[in-house]
Every structure is written in structure tokens, then in C-alpha cells.
C-alpha positions as CSV (number, residue, x, y, z in Angstrom):
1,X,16.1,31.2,0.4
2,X,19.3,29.9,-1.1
3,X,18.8,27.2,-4.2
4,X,20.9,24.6,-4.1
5,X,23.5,24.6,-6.6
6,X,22.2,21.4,-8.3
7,X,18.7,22.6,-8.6
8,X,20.1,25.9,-9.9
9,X,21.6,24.5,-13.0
10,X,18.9,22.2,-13.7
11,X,16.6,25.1,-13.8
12,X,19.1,27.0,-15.7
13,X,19.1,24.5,-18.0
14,X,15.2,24.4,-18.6
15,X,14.9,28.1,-18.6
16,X,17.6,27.9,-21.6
17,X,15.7,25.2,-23.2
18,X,12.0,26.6,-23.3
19,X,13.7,30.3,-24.3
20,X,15.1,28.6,-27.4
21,X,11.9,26.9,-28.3
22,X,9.7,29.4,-28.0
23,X,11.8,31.5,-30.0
24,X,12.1,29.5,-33.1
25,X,9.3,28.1,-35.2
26,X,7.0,25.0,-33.9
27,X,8.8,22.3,-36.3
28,X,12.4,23.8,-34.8
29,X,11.0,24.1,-31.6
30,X,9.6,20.5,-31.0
31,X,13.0,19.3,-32.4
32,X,15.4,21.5,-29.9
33,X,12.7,20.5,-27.5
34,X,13.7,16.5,-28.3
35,X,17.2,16.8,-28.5
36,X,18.1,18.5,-25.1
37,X,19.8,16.2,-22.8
38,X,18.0,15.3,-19.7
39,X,19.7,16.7,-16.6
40,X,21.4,14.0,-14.2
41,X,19.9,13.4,-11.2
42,X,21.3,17.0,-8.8
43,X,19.7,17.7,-5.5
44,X,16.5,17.5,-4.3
45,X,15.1,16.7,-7.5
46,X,15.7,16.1,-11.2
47,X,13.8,17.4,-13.9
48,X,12.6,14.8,-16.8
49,X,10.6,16.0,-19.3
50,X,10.1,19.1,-17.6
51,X,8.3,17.9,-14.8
52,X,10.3,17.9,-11.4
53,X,10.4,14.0,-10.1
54,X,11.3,13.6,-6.5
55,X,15.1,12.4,-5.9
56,X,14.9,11.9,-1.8
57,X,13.1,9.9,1.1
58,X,10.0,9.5,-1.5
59,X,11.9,8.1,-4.4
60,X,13.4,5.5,-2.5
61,X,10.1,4.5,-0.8
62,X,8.7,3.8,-4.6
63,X,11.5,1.7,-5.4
64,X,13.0,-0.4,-2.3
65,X,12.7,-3.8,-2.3
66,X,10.1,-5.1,-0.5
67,X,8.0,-1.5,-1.2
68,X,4.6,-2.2,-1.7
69,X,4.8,1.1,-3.8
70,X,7.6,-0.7,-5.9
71,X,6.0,-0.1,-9.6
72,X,2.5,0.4,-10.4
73,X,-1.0,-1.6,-9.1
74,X,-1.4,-4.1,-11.6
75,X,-5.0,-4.9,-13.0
76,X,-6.0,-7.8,-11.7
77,X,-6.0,-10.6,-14.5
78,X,-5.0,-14.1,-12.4
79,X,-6.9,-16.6,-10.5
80,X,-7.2,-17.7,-7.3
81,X,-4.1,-20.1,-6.1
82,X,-6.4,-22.2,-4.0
83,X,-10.1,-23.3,-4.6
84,X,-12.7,-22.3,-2.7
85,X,-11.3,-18.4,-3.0
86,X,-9.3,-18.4,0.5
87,X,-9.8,-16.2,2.9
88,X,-6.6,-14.0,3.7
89,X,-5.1,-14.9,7.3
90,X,-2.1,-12.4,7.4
91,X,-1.6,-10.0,4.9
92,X,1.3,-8.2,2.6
93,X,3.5,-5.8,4.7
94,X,7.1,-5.6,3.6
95,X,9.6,-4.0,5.5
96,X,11.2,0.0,4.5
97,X,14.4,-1.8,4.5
98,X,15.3,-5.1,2.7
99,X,17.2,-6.3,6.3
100,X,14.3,-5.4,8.1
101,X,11.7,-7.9,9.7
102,X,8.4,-7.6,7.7
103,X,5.7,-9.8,5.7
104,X,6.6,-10.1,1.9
105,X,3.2,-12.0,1.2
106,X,0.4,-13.1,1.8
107,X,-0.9,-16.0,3.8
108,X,-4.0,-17.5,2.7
109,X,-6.5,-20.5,4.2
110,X,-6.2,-23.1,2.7
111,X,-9.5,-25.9,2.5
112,X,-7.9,-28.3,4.4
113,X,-4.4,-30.4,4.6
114,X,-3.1,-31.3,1.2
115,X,-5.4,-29.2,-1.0
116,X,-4.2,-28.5,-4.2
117,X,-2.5,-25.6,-5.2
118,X,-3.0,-24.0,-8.4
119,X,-0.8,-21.5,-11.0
120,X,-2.5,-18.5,-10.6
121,X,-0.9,-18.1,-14.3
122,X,1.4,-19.8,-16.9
123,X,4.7,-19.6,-16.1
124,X,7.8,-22.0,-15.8
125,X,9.0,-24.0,-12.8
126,X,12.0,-22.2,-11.9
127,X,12.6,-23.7,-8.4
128,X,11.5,-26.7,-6.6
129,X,13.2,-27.7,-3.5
130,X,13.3,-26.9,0.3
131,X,14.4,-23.6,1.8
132,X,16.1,-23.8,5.5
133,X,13.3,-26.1,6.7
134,X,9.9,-25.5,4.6
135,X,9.6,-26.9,0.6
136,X,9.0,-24.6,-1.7
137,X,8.1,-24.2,-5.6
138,X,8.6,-20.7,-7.3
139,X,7.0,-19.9,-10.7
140,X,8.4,-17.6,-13.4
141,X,5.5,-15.8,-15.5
142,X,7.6,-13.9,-17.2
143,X,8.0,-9.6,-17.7
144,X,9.8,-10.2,-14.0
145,X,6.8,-11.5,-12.2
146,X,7.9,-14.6,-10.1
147,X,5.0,-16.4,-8.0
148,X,6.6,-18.4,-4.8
149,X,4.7,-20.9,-2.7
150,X,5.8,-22.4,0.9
151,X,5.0,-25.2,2.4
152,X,3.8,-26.9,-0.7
153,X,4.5,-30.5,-1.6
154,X,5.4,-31.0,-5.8
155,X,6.7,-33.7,-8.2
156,X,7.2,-31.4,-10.4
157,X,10.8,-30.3,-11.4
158,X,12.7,-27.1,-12.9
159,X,11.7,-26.2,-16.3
160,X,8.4,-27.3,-16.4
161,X,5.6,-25.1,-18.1
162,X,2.4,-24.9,-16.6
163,X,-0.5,-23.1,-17.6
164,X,-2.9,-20.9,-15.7
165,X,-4.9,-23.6,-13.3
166,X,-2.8,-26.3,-13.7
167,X,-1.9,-28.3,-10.3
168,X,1.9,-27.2,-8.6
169,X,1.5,-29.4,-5.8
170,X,-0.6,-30.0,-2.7
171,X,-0.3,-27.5,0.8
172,X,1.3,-28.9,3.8
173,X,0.6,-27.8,7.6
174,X,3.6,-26.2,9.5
175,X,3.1,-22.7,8.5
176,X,0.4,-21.2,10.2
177,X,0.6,-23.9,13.2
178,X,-0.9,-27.2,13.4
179,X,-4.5,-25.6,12.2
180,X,-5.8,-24.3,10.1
181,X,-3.4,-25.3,7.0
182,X,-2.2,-22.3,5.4
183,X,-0.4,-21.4,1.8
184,X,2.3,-18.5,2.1
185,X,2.0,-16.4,-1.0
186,X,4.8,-14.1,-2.3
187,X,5.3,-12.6,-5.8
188,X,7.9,-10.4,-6.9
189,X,8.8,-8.3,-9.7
190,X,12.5,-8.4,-10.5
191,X,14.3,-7.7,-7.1
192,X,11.0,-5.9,-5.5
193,X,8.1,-7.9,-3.9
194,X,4.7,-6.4,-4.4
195,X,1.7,-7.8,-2.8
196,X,0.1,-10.7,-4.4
197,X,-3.4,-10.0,-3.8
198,X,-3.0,-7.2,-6.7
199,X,-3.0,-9.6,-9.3
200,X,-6.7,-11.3,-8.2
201,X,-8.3,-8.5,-6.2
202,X,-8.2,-5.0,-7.5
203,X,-6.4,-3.1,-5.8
204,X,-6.1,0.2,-7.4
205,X,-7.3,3.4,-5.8
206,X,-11.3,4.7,-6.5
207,X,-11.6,7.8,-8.8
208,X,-14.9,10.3,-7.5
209,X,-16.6,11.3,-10.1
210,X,-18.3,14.7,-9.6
211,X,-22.0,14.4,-9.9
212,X,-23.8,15.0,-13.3
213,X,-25.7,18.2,-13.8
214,X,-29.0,17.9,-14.3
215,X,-31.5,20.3,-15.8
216,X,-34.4,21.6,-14.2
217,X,-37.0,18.9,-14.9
């Protein structure tokens, strides 16, 4: 099987690097170890740290926009943005591409017409105004994490700070049809949207635990 020339030299380039280590003493090793370059990106993959990271189709499905894979499961540490905890009517599914058709949020029930919507956490009003035809108020929690809400009625402006549970504004009808009302729900993290239900709900895959071991009895 012919290697790619890329792959070739990054391999080169570890087989060089773990020759010289283990050749010199641990302190010297450690050090040479630290101070080789990583590799640029070459072919199929690129080595970091020794360990070969996928440069193709699988790297770009971890970080497109709109990749529900975009960054790690957060654990869960907001609340609820409506009162009594709403039950989801549509849920996240984002599209491969960013020009693609897709879902990048959630909708969720709301109680009924004009309930009030709530920060799921602090943050600062960065946007309060209408987008083609539906209002909408966006929240900026900070670390890249931006919360937006549509159709939502608000006094408040750009700039304000709110704090986790404090009122944004009150949920209009139009979204989900005439009935039942319904709040549409998207967060993002810098350019990528992830699905907001990761930051109430945990989401995060189940580890099996092998059984214990017991003794005879």
C-alpha cells in the first residue's frame, strides 16, 4: 500500500522524535519531547501529541456550523426557559451544511399565550428587535454561548444584564400555528449552534460499568 507523502513525513518525523528521546536521559528526553514542532496538518491525518487526529469527512462533521457534534456535551447547569418545564414539540437537528435546510433549535410548549419567558442564565441583552417577520431577543452568557428566543415580546433593550430567572419577555403565537403557543429555542457557541436541551437535560452518553465481583458468600 503506498503512504501518502504527507503521512510519510509526519511519521518520519515522530519516528525521529521518540528515537531521540529514548536515547537520551528522562530530564533530556521530556524536554526534546516538548520542544518538537507539531506537524501541520498533511493528508489524511495529523499527528498532535502523538496521537493521530482525523483531518477528513470526520473532522469537518465535529466542527461545521450547525454540527450538533460542534464542541463537547456540556453538563447541564441552566434552567428551564419556560415554567412548568415544557414539553419539547420539535427538536434540535441542524443541517451538515450551514446553506442547508435544517432545525438549529428547539421548539418548546409554551403554558399558554403570553407566558413569560425566562434567562435560562445571566447574560447580557445583546439583541432585541424583529427578524424578517418574527421579534426576537438574543442573550449573551458569555465564553461564546448566545441564547436566542423567537416570537417573544420584550421591553427590554441592548445591554441589559439579567440574571438566571429573571423575565426576557412574554411568548407570542405565530410559530407553531395558531395553537398551541410555542417558544423557538436556539443557542450557539461562537459561529456553531449546539442543541439547547444540553444545557438543562443531560445529554452526555452512559458509561457501563462492568459488574462487581463478588466472593463466594
Amino acid at each position: 500500500m503506498k503512504i501518502p507523502a504527507g503521512l510519510a513525513a509526519s511519521l518520519l518525523a515522530l519516528s525521529i522524535a521518540l528515537s531521540t528521546a529514548l536515547s537520551a536521559p528522562l530530564p533530556t528526553a521530556l524536554s526534546t519531547l516538548s520542544s518538537r514542532p507539531v506537524p501541520e496538518k498533511s493528508g489524511p491525518a495529523a499527528f498532535v501529541a502523538g496521537a493521530a487526529v482525523p483531518a477528513g469527512p470526520e473532522a469537518a462533521a465535529s466542527g461545521v456550523r450547525g454540527s450538533p457534534l460542534a464542541g463537547p456535551v456540556p453538563a447541564p447547569d441552566w434552567s428551564w426557559p419556560l415554567s412548568p418545564r415544557p414539553a419539547v414539540l420539535r427538536a434540535f437537528d441542524p443541517p451538515a451544511r450551514p446553506w442547508l435546510s435544517g432545525h438549529r433549535g428547539v421548539d418548546v410548549e409554551a403554558a399558554y399565550d403570553g407566558a413569560p419567558l425566562v434567562s435560562p442564565a445571566a447574560g447580557t441583552v445583546s439583541f432585541v428587535g424583529v427578524v424578517v417577520d418574527r421579534p426576537v431577543i438574543t442573550i449573551d452568557h458569555g465564553n461564546g454561548l448566545r441564547s436566542s428566543f423567537e416570537p417573544v415580546a420584550s421591553a427590554l433593550t441592548a445591554g441589559s444584564a439579567v440574571a438566571e430567572g429573571d423575565v426576557l419577555g412574554h411568548v407570542l403565537t405565530g410559530h407553531c400555528g395558531p395553537a398551541p403557543p410555542c417558544l423557538h429555542w436556539g443557542v450557539r457557541r461562537g459561529d456553531d449552534y449546539v442543541n439547547p436541551l444540553a444545557f438543562v437535560t443531560d445529554l452526555r452518553p452512559s458509561v457501563l460499568l462492568p459488574p462487581l465481583e463478588t466472593g463466594p458468600g
